[in-house]
C-alpha positions in Angstrom: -4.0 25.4 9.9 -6.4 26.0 6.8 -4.1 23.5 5.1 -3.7 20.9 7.6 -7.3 20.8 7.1 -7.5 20.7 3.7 -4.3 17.9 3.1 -6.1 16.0 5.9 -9.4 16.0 4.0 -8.1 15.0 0.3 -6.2 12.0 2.7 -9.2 11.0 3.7 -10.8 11.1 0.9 -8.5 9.4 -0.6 -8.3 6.9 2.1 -12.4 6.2 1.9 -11.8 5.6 -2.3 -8.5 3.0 -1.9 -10.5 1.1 0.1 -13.4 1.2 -1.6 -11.6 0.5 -4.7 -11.2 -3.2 -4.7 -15.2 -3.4 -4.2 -15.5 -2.3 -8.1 -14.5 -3.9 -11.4 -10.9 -4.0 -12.2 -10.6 -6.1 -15.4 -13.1 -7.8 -17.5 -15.6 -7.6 -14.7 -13.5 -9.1 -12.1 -13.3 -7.2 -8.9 -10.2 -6.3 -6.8 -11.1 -8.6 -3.9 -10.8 -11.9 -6.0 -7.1 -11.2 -6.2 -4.9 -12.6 -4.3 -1.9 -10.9 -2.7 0.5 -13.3 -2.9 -0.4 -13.4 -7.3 1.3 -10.4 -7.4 4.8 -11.8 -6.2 5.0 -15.4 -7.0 6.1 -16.5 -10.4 2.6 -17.8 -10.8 0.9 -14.6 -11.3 -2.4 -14.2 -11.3 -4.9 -16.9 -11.6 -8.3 -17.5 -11.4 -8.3 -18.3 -7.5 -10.7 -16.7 -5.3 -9.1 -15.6 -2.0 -10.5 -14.8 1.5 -11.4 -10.9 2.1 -8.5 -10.1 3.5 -6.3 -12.0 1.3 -6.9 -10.1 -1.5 -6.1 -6.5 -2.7 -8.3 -5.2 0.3 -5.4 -5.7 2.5 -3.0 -3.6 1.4 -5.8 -0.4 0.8 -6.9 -0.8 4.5 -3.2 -0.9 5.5 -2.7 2.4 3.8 -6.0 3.7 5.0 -4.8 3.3 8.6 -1.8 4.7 7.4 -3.3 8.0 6.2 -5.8 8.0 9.6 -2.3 7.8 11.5 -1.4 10.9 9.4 -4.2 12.7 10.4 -3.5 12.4 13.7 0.1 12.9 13.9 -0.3 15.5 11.4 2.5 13.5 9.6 3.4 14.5 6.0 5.8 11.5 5.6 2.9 8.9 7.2 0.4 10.3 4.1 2.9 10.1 1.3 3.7 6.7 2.4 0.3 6.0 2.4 -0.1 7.0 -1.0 3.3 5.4 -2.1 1.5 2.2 -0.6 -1.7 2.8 -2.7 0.0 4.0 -6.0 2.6 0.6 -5.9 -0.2 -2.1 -5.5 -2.5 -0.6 -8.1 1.4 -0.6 -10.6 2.0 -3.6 -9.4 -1.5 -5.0 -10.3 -1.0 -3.4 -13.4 1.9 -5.2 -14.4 1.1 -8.6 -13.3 -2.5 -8.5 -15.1 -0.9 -7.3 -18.4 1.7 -10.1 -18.1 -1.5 -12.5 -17.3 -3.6 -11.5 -19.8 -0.8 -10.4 -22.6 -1.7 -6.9 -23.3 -4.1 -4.7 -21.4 -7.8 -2.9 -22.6 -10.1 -0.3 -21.7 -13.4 -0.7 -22.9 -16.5 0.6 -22.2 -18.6 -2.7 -22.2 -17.3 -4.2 -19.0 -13.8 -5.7 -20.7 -10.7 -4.2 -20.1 -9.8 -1.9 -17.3 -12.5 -1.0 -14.8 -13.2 1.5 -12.2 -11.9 0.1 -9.8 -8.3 0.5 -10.9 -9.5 4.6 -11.8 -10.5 4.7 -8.3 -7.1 3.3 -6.9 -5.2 5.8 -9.1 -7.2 8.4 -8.1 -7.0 8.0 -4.6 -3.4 7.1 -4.4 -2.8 10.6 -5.9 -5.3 12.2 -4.0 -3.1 11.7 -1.0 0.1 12.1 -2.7 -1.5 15.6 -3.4 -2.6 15.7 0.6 0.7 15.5 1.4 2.1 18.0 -0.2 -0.6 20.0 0.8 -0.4 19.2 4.4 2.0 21.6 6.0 2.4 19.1 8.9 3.4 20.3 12.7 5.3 23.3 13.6 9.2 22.6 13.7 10.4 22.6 17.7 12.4 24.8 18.6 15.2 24.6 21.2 15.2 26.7 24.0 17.6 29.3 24.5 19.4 27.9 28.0 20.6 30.7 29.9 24.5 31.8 29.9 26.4 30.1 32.2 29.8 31.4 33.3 33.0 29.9 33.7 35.6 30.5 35.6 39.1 29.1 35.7 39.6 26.9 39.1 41.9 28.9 41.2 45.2 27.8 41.9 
């Protein structure tokens, strides 16, 4: 039980920071809700378009959030990885499409570069990787035993 508890909690957590992730700087100042979705599978990539709230990366945290509440619930090991998987994939796939945008990617301390918002999406995506391991999900059913039945040969 102790570590349903704790796997639940580091999902959560982890949950609360996706989300809050795209609220933060992710490169040179610009925050994760002024990306669009769609940049990150077109051939366009990304661009300087703003998108509505939910059009952005904010979409795809919330998605996994729900997924790791689900998990919670159900007490699902498989729901919270996938969460996570969800979290860690976006924030790569980001990744890849801003360094192809931009040419090469930075990390500075000054506001250019990579911010914290990108940290935060790492973080959380393996903080509920880690809650699922930790999670030891619900107990394994077990069949009951049916009581032995006799046969007998029909008689002639």
């Amino acid at each position: 039980m102790l570590r349903n508890v704790l796997g639940s909690l580091m999902g959560l957590i982890g949950a609360a920071a996706a989300v809050w992730s795209p609220f933060r700087a992710w490169y040179d100042g610009r925050h994760g809700r002024d990306y669009r979705v769609q940049e990150l599978f077109t051939a366009a990539g990304i661009t300087d378009h703003k998108p509505a709230l939910l059009g952005s990366l904010v979409l795809p945290f919330v998605f996994a959030a729900a997924l790791a509440v689900a998990a919670v619930v159900l007490r699902s090991r498989l729901l919270m990885a996938l969460a996570g998987v969800v979290v860690l994939g976006f924030a790569v796939l980001w990744t890849v499409r801003q360094g192809q945008a931009a040419g090469s990617l930075s990390v500075g301390g000054d506001g250019q570069g990579l911010g914290d918002g990108v940290a935060n999406a790492f973080g959380a995506g393996a903080l509920i990787l880690l809650g699922a391991a930790v999670m030891r999900g619900r107990p394994a059913r077990r069949a009951r035993a049916l009581p032995p039945t006799t046969t007998t040969a029909p008689e002639p």
